[in-house]
C-alpha positions as CSV (number, residue, x, y, z in Angstrom):
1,X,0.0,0.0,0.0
2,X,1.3,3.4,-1.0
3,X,2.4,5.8,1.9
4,X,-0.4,8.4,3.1
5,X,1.4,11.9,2.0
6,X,1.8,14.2,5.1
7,X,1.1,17.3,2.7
8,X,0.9,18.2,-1.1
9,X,1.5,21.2,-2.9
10,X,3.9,22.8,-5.5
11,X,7.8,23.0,-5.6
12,X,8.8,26.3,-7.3
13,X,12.3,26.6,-9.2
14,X,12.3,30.1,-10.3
15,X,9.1,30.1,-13.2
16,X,9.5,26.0,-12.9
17,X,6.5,24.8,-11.1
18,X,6.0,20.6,-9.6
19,X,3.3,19.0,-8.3
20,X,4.4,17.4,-5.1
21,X,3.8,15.7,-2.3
22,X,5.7,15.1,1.4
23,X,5.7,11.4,2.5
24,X,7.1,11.0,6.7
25,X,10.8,9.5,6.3
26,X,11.3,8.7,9.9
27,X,8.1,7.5,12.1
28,X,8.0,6.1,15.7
29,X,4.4,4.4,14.9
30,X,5.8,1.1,14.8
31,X,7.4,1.1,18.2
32,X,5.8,-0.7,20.9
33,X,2.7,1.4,22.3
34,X,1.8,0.7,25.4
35,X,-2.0,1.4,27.2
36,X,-2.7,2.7,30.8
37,X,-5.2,0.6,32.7
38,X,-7.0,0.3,35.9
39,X,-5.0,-3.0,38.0
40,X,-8.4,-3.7,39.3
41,X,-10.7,-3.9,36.5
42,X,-8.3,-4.3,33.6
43,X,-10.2,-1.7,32.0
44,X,-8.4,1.7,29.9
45,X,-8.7,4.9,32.2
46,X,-9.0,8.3,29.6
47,X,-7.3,11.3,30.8
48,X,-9.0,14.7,31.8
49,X,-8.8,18.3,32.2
50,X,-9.5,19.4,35.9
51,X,-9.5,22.9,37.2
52,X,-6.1,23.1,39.3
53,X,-7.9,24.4,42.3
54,X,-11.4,23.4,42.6
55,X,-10.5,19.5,40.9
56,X,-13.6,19.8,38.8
57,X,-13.3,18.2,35.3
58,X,-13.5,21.0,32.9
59,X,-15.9,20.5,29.6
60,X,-13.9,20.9,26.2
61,X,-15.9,24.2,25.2
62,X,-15.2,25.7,28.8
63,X,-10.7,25.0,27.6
64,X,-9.0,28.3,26.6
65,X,-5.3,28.9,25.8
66,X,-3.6,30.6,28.2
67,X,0.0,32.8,28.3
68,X,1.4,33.2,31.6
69,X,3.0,36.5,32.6
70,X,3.1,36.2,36.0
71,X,2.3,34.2,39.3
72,X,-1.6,32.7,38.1
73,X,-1.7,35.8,35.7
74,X,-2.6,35.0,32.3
75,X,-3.6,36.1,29.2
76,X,-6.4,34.0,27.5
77,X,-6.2,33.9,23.9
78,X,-9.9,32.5,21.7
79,X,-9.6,29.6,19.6
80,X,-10.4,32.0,16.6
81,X,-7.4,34.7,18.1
82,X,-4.9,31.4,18.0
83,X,-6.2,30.6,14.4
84,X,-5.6,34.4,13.3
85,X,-2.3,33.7,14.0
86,X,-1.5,30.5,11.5
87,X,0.2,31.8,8.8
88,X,-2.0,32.0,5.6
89,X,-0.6,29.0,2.6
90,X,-0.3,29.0,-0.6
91,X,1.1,25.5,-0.6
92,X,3.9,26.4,-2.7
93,X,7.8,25.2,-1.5
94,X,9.7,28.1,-3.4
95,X,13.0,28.1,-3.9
96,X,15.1,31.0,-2.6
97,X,18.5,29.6,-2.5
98,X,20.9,26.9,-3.2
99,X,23.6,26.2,-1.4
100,X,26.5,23.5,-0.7
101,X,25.0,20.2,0.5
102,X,27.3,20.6,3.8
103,X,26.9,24.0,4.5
104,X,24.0,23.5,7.2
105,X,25.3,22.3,10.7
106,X,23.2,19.5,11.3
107,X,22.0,20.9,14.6
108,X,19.6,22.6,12.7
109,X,18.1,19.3,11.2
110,X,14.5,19.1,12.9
111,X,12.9,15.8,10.8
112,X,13.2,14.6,7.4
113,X,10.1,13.8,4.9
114,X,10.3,12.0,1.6
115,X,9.4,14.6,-1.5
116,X,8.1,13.2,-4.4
117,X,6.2,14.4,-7.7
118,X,2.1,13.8,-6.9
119,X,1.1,13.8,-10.5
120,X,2.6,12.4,-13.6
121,X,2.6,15.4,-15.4
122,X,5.1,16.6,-13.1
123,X,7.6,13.8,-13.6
124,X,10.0,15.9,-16.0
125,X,10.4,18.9,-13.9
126,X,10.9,16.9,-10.5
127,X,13.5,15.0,-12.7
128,X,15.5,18.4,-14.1
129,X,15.4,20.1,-10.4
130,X,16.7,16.7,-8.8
131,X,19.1,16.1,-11.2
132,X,20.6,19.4,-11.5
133,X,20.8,19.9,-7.4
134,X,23.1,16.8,-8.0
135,X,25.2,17.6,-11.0
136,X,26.1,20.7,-8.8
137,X,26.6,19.1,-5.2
138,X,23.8,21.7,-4.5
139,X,21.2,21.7,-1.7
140,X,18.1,24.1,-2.6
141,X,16.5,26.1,0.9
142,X,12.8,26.6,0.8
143,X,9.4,27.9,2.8
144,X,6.2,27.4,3.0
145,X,3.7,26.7,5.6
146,X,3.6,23.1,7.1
147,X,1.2,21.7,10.0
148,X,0.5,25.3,10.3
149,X,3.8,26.8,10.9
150,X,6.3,28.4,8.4
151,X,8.9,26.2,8.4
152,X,12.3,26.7,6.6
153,X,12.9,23.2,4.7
154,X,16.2,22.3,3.2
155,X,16.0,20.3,0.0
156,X,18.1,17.3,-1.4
157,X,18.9,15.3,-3.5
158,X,18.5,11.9,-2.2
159,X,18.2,8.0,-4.1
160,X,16.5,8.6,-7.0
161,X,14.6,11.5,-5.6
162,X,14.4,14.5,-2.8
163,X,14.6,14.7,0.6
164,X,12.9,17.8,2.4
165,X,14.5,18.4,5.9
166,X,12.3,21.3,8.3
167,X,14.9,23.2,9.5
168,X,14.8,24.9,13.4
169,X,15.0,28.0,13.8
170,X,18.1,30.0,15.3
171,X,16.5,30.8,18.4
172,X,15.4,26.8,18.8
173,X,19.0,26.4,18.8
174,X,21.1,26.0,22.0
175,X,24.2,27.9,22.2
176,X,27.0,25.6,22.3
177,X,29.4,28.4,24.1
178,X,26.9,27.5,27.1
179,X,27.0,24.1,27.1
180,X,30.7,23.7,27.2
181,X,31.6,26.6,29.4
182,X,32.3,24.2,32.0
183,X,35.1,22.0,29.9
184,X,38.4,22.6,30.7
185,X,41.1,23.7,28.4
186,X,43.7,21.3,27.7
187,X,45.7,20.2,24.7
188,X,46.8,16.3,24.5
189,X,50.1,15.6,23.1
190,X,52.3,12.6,23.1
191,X,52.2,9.1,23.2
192,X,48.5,9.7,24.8
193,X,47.4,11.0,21.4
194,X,49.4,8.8,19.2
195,X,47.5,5.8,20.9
196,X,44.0,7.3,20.7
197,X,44.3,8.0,16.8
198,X,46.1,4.6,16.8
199,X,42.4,2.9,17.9
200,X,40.4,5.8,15.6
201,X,42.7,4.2,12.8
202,X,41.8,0.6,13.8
203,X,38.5,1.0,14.5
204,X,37.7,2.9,11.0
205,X,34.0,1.4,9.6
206,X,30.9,2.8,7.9
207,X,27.6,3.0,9.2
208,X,25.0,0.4,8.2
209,X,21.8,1.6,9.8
210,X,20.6,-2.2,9.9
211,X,23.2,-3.4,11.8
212,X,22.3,-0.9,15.1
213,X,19.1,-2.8,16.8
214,X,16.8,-0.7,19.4
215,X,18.0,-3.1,22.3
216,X,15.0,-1.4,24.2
217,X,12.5,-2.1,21.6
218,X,13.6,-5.8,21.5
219,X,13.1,-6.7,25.4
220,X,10.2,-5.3,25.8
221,X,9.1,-7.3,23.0
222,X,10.5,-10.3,24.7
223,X,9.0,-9.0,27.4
224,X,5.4,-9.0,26.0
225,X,5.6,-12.2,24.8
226,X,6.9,-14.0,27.5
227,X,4.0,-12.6,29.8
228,X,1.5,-13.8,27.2
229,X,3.3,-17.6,27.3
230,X,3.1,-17.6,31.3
231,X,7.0,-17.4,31.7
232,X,8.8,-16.3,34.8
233,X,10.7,-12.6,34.2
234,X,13.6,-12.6,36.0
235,X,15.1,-9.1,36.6
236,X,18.3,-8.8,35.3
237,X,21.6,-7.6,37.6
238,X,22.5,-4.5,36.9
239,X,26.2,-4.1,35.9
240,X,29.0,-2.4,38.0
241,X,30.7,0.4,35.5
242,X,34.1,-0.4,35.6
243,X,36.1,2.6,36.8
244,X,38.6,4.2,35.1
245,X,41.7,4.6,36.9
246,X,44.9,5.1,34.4
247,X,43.6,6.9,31.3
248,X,47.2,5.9,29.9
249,X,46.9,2.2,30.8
250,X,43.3,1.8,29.1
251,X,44.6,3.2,26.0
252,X,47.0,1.1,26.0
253,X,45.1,-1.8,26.7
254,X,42.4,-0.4,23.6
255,X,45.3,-0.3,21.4
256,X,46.4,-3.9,22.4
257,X,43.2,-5.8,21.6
258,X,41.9,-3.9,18.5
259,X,45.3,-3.7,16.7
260,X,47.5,-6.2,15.4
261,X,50.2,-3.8,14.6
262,X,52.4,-1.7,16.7
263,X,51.1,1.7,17.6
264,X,52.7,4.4,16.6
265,X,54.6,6.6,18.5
266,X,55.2,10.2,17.2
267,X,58.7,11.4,19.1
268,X,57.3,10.2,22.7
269,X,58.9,7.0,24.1
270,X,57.2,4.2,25.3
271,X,56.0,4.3,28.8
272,X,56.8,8.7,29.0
273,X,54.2,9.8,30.5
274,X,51.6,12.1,28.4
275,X,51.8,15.8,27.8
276,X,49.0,18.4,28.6
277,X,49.4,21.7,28.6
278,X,47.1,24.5,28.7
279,X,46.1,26.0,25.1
280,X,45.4,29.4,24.4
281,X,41.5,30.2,24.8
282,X,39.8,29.3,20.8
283,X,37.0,31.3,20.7
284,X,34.4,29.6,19.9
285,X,33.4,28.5,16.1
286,X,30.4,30.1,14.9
287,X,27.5,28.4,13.9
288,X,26.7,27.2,10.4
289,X,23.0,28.7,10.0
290,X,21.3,28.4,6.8
């Protein structure tokens, strides 16, 4: 059965119009869902809206939005006032730049959708905007109104067709500055180095999406189907972490059982203890924002 598409509407390429249609690339729908129940009865409790300080239920028509600016101070906004504010659509992704493929940091990737042509008669012009994006190692940047937000989309070239990425916005982005204000500075030199590029070198591989299982996923399956066969569940012990105690000895002992080779050693003898020194203060890189 064909995929559902999420939206449809028109890719513009300057006076170049297709007929598309946005398909969900990702989806968590086939996860395990689980239901809440009452232990007693066995029967599925519904959720509901009670006022915070009286605990009566509150109808559906009697639910407002609300903003708070202050302690229990809020502004209520109407259903029609919060649909005034939904942008108005023309359901038209147009173009308004192209760009390197890797020029986006991928911190501003929010989820990726499947864009395909939605009518034949827009097979040839899907085909010359694809094609060309690849021919030039080009992304193309886009907006348009999805789910009733503008979103910012990026668009790429992807297996025969186009992938459409929504973008965040710069202000949905977390600064990194903050996040690692708290590393230290320090530069690694020396034979501590040499051995951790040593294991990078051995380790070297590609990523093959089928060969990482959701480990989660799987035991609770196991899980579910061992209750429904009558089976005993027997908790499993939860493993010590090993501690760390000699950062130099564990490298060592890394490089020992994933290479057959020596490891190099760049001018630091074997055994000399590793280098760190302070480094000047980098200021921090800037952002890549599309």
């Amino acid at each position: 059965m064909a995929p559902r598409a999420q939206w449809k509407g028109y890719l513009k390429f300057g006076e170049v119009v297709c007929p598309v249609s946005l398909f969900t690339a990702a989806s968590t729908s086939e996860r395990i869902a689980f239901h809440t129940l009452n232990r007693d009865t066995g029967h599925r409790v519904r959720r509901e809206f009670v006022d915070s300080a009286s605990g009566e239920p509150v109808a559906k028509e009697d639910q407002v939005k609300g903003y708070e600016i202050g302690k229990d101070d809020y502004v209520i906004l109407e259903p029609d006032e919060v649909a005034a504010a939904v942008p108005e659509s023309d359901k038209t992704l147009a173009i308004s730049a192209f760009l390197p493929t890797d020029q986006i940091d991928d911190l501003y990737f929010d989820r990726p959708y499947y864009l395909a042509p939605s009518e034949r008669m827009g097979d040839e012009a899907f085909a010359l905007i694809r094609d060309a994006m690849a021919k030039k190692h080009a992304a193309a940047i886009a907006q348009t109104v999805l789910f009733r937000r503008l979103r910012t989309v990026l668009i790429r070239p992807h297996d025969g067709g186009v992938i459409a990425t929504t973008l965040n916005f710069d202000y949905e982005v977390r600064s990194a500055r903050e996040a690692f204000a708290d590393v230290p500075e320090m530069e690694i030199k020396g034979e501590m180095l040499d051995l951790a590029k040593h294991i990078i070198d051995t380790k070297a591989g590609k990523f093959e999406p089928a060969d990482f299982h959701d480990r989660y996923e799987e035991a609770v399956a196991e899980l579910v189907k061992a209750k429904i066969e009558g089976r005993k569940i027997e908790p499993k012990k939860v493993r010590k972490p090993e501690k760390v105690t000699d950062l130099m000895e564990a490298l060592r002992q890394s490089a020992a059982l994933g290479a057959p080779s020596k490891p190099p050693s760049k001018g630091a003898a074997k055994g000399s203890p590793a280098k760190a020194t302070k480094a000047k203060k980098a200021s921090s890189p800037q952002r890549k924002a599309g």
